[in-house]
C-alpha positions in Angstrom: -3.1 15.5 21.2 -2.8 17.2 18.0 -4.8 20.7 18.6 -4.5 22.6 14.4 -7.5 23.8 13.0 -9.5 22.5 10.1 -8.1 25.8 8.6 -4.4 24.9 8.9 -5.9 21.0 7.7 -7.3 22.7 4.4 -6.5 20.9 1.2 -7.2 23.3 -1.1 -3.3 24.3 -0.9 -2.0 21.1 -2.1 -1.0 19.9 -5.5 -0.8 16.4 -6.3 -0.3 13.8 -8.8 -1.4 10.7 -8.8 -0.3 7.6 -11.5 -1.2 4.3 -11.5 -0.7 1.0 -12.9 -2.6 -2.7 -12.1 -1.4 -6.1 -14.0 -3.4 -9.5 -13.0 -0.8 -12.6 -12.6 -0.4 -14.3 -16.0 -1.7 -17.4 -14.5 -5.3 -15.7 -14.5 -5.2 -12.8 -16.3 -9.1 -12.3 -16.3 -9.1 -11.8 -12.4 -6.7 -9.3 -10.8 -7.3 -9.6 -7.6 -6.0 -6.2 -6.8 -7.6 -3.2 -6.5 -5.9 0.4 -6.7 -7.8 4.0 -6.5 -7.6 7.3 -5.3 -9.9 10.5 -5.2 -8.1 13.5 -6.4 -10.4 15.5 -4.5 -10.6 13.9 -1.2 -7.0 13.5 -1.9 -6.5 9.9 -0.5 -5.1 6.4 -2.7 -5.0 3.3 -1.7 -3.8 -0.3 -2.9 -5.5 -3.3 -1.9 -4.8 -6.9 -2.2 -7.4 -9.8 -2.4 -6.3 -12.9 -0.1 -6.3 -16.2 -1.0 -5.8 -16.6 -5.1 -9.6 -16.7 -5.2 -12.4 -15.0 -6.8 -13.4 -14.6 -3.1 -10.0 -12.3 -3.4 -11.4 -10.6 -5.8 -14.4 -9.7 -4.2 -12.5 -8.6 -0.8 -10.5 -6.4 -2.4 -13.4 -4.2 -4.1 -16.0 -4.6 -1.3 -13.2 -2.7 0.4 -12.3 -0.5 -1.5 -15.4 0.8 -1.9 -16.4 0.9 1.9 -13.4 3.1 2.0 -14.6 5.0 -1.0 -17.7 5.9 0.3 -16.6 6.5 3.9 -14.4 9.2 3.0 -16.3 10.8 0.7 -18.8 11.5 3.1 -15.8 12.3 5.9 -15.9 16.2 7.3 -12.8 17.9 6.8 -11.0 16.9 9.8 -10.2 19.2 12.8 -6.9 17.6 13.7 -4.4 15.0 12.8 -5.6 12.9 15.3 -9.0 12.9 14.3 -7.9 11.9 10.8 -6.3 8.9 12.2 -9.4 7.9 14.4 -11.5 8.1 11.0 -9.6 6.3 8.7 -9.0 3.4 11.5 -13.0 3.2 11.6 -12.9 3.2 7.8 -11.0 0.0 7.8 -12.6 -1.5 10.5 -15.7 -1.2 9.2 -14.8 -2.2 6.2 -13.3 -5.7 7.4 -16.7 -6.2 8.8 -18.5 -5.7 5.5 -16.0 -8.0 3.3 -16.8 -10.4 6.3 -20.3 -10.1 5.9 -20.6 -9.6 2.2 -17.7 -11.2 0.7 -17.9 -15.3 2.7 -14.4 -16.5 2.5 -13.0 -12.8 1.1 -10.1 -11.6 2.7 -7.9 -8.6 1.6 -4.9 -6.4 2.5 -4.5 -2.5 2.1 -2.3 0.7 2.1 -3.9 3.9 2.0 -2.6 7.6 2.1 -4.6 10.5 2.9 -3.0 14.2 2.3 -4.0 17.4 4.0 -2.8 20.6 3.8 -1.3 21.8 6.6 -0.5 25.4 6.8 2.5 25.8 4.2 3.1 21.9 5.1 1.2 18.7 3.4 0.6 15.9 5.9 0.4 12.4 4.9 -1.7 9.7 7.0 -1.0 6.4 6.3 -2.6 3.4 7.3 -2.3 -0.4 6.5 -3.6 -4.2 7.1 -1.5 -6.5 6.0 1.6 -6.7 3.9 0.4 -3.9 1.1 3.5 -1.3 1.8 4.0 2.9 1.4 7.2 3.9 0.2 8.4 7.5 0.9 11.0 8.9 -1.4 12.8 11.9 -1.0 15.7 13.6 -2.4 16.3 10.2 -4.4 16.5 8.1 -1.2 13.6 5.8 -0.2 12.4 4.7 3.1 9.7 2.0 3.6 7.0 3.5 5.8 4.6 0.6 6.9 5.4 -2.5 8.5 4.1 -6.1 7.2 1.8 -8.0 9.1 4.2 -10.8 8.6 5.7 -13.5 10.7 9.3 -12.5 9.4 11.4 -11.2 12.2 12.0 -7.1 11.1 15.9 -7.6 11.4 15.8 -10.8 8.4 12.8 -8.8 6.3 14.9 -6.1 5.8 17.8 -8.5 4.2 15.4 -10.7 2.1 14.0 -7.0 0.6 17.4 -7.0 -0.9 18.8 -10.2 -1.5 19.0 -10.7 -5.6 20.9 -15.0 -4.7 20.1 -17.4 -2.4 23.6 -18.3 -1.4 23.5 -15.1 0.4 20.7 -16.8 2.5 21.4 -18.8 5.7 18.9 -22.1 6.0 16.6 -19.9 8.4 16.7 -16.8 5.9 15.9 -18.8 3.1 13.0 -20.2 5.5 11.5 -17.0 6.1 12.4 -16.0 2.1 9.7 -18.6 0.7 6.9 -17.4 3.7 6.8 -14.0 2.5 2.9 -14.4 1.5 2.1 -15.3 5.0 0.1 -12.4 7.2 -1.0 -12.1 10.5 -4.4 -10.1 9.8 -5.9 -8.3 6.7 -9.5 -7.2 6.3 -12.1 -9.3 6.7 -10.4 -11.8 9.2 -12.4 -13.5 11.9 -12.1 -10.7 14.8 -11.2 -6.9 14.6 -8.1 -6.0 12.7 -5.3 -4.3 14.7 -4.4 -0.9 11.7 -1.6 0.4 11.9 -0.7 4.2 11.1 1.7 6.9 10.3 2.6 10.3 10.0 4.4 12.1 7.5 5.4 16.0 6.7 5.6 16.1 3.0 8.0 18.1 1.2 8.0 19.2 -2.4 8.7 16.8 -4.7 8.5 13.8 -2.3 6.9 11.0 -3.9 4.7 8.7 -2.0 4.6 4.8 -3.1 2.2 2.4 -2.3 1.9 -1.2 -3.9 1.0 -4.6 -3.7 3.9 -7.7 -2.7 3.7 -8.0 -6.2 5.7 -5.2 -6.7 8.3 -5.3 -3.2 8.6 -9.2 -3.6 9.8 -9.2 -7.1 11.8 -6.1 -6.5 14.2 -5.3 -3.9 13.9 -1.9 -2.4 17.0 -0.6 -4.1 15.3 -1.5 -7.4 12.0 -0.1 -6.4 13.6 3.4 -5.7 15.7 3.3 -8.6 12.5 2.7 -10.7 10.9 5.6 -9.5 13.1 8.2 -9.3 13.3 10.0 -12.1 10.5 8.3 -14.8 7.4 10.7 -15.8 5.1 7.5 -15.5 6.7 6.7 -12.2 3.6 4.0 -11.0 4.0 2.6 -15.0 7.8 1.7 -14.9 7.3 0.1 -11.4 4.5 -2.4 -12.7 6.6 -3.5 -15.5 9.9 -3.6 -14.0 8.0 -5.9 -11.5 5.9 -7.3 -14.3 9.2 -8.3 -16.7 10.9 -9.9 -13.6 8.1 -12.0 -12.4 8.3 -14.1 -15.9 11.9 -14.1 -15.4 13.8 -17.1 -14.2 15.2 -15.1 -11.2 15.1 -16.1 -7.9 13.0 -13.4 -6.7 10.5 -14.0 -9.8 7.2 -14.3 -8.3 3.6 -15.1 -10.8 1.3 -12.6 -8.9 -1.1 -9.8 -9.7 1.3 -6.7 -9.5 0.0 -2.6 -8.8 1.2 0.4 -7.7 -0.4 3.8 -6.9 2.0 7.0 -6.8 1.5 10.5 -5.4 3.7 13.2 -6.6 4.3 16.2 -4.3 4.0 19.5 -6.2 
């Protein structure tokens, strides 16, 4: 159990900064079915990803987002790590029941960061439902931090998040490669969504990357790290990189709505 105080938790000593960029899929460009924010304040962002291809999508994804809006801006400053965890887990459940209720048919996935200061350290929280992802990248390498709710063994996702050719595919890779959009849970499901979270110490000038599949599904994670690495509008160039290749005829190309949220480490 995670014993600091809310003084060593205070956010006051953190400085952060926050970019991001949402495109809707050029097959209905009037309805992104993503949604993206964060609260510079409460120093949380999230990504979120309406299910379906739907205006139901649509809905999901902002009913949620502002569930989790409102739930942590009424959150008291945490006495613990633990007790961060155990908040925003009842954020997102309770926000799958309100899509459920509010939203018939509206189902959505999300990523969400929440930063405390810690001491002379800056803790991130991380929790996600679904196949939205967080991105850590430090020191010019990136690690992927979440885990898809997928049906893709780990051991093949972590090849198809590279592979640029499908002759580098074997029949049951190439499989897998085209069920990519398939997920276990999300928010609003029938039931109560298993969320999954993680901790990370933050260093200075650590960058924290969250986005939709629109982004890791047309990019491979070597291109995703090479996008943000040294670009002053680090969520912008990662939307358009994304963006130019999903009208590409490339065999990662993927039409879908396409965000990003990024928090800079100062």
């Amino acid at each position: 159990m995670d014993t600091r105080s809310a003084e060593q938790l205070s956010r006051e000593e953190l400085v952060l900064k926050f970019s991001t960029k949402s495109v809707a899929n050029p097959r209905h460009p009037e309805r992104n079915e993503d949604a993206v924010g964060f609260d510079e304040g409460a120093q949380w962002a999230a990504v979120l990803d309406g299910v379906g291809g739907s205006f139901a999508g649509y809905e999901a994804s902002r009913k949620a987002l502002e569930v989790i809006r409102d739930r942590l801006s009424r959150a008291k400053s945490p006495r613990n790590i633990d007790q961060m965890k155990g908040e925003l887990e009842k954020t997102f459940k309770e926000a799958s029941k309100i899509v459920a209720k509010e939203t018939p048919g509206g189902q959505t996935t999300v990523v969400l960061a929440w930063i405390v200061g810690f001491g002379d350290s800056k803790i991130a929280v991380i929790g996600s439902v679904g196949d939205c992802r967080a991105y850590l990248l430090r020191d010019g390498k990136l690690e992927k931090t979440t885990q898809d709710d997928s049906i893709i063994p780990s051991e093949i996702g972590e090849k198809l998040d590279n592979v640029v050719n499908d002759n580098d595919l074997s029949d049951q890779e190439m499989g897998f490669f085209y069920q990519r959009n398939i997920i276990t849970q999300d928010l609003g499901m029938k039931g109560v969504p298993v969320v999954h979270l993680y901790q990370k110490e933050l260093r200075k000038g650590d960058k924290i990357i969250l986005t939709s599949d629109g982004v890791h599904d047309n990019l491979t994670f070597d291109e995703i790290g090479g996008s943000v690495s040294e670009q002053d509008d680090v969520a912008g160039e990662l939307v358009d990189r994304a963006y130019a290749r999903s009208l590409e005829s490339h065999f990662r190309a993927k039409k879908d709505d396409i965000s990003a949220v990024v928090v800079e480490v100062h």
